[in-house]
C-alpha positions in Angstrom: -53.9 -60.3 32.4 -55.4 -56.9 33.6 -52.3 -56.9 35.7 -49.9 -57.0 32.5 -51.6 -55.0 30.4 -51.4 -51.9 33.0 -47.6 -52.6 33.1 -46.8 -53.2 29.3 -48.8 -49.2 29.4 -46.9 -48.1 31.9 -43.5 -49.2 30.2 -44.4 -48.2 26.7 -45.4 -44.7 28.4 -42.2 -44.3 30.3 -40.5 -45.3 27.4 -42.5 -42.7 25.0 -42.0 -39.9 28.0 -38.0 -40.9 28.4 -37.1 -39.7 24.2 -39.7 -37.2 24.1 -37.6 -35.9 27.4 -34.5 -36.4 25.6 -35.6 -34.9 22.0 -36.5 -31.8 23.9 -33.1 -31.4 26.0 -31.5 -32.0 22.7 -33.8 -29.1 21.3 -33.5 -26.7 24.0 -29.5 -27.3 23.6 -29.4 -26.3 20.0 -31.7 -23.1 21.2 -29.6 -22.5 23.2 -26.3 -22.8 20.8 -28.0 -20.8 18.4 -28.6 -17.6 20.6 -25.0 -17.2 20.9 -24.8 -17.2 17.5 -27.7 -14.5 16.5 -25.7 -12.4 19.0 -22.9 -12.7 17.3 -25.1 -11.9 14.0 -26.8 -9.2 15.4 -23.3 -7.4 16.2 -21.8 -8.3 12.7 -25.0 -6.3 11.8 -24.7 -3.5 13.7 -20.8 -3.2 12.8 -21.7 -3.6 9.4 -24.3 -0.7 9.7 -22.1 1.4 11.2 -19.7 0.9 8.7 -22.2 1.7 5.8 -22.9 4.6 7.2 -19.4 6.0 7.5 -19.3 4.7 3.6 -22.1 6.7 3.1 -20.4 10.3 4.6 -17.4 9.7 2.5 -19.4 9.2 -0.8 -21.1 12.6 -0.3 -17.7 14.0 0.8 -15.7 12.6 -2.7 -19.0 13.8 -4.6 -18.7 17.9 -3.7 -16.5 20.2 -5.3 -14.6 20.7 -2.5 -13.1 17.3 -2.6 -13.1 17.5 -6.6 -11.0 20.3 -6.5 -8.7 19.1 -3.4 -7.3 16.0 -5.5 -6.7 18.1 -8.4 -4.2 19.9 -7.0 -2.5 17.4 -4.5 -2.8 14.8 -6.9 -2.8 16.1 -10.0 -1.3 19.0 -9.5 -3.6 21.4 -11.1 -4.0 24.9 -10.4 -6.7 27.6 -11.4 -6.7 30.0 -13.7 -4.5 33.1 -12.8 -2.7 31.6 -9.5 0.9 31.1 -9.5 2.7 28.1 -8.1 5.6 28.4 -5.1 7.9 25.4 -4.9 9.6 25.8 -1.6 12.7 24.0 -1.0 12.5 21.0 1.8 14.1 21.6 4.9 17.1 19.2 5.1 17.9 20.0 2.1 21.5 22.2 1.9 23.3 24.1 -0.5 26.8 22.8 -2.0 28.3 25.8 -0.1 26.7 24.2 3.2 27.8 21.1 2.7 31.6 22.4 2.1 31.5 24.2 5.0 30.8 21.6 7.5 33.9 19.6 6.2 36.7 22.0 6.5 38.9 21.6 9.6 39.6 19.0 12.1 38.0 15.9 13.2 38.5 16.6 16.9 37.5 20.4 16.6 34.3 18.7 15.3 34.0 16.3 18.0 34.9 18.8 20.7 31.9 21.3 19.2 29.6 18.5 19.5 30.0 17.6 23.2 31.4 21.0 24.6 
């Protein structure tokens, strides 16, 4: 009886040690899942810092006068007080006198200038 009693213990104590075995594996699994993913948090976080910062150069930027006074006359077209505007025409752009000139005489003098 002795006998049986030490064995039943010994079964019931294997059998206690076997899950507790297995519910820490499992544990140290998830652990270990879960560091990947406070990396990953942790350089979300340091992006997103970085990114706030950058945020917070450009508001200071768009809250001088410098930048004020920059979008008022690209965008707005503003000017001060006693400057005087220049419109200067684009570059491709040609006169009608240009444009005539180019089409008088022949195709194959044209093509001939082009090459030769």
């Amino acid at each position: 009886m002795h006998i049986a009693r030490h064995r039943l213990f010994k079964a019931i104590l294997l059998t206690v040690s076997l899950g507790l075995s297995l519910s820490a594996g499992r544990t140290v699994l998830e652990l270990w899942k879960r560091r990947d993913v406070v990396r990953d948090r942790e350089g979300e976080l340091t992006r997103i810092r970085e990114e706030n910062k950058a945020l917070g150069r450009t508001l200071q930027d768009m809250q001088g006068e410098e930048y004020v006074e920059r979008i008022a006359r690209d965008k707005l077209g503003l000017i001060r007080a006693g400057e005087t505007v220049v419109i200067m025409p684009e570059a491709g752009v040609r006169g009608p006198s240009a444009a005539q000139g180019e089409q008088r005489g022949p195709n194959w003098k044209k093509w001939w200038g082009l090459f030769f």
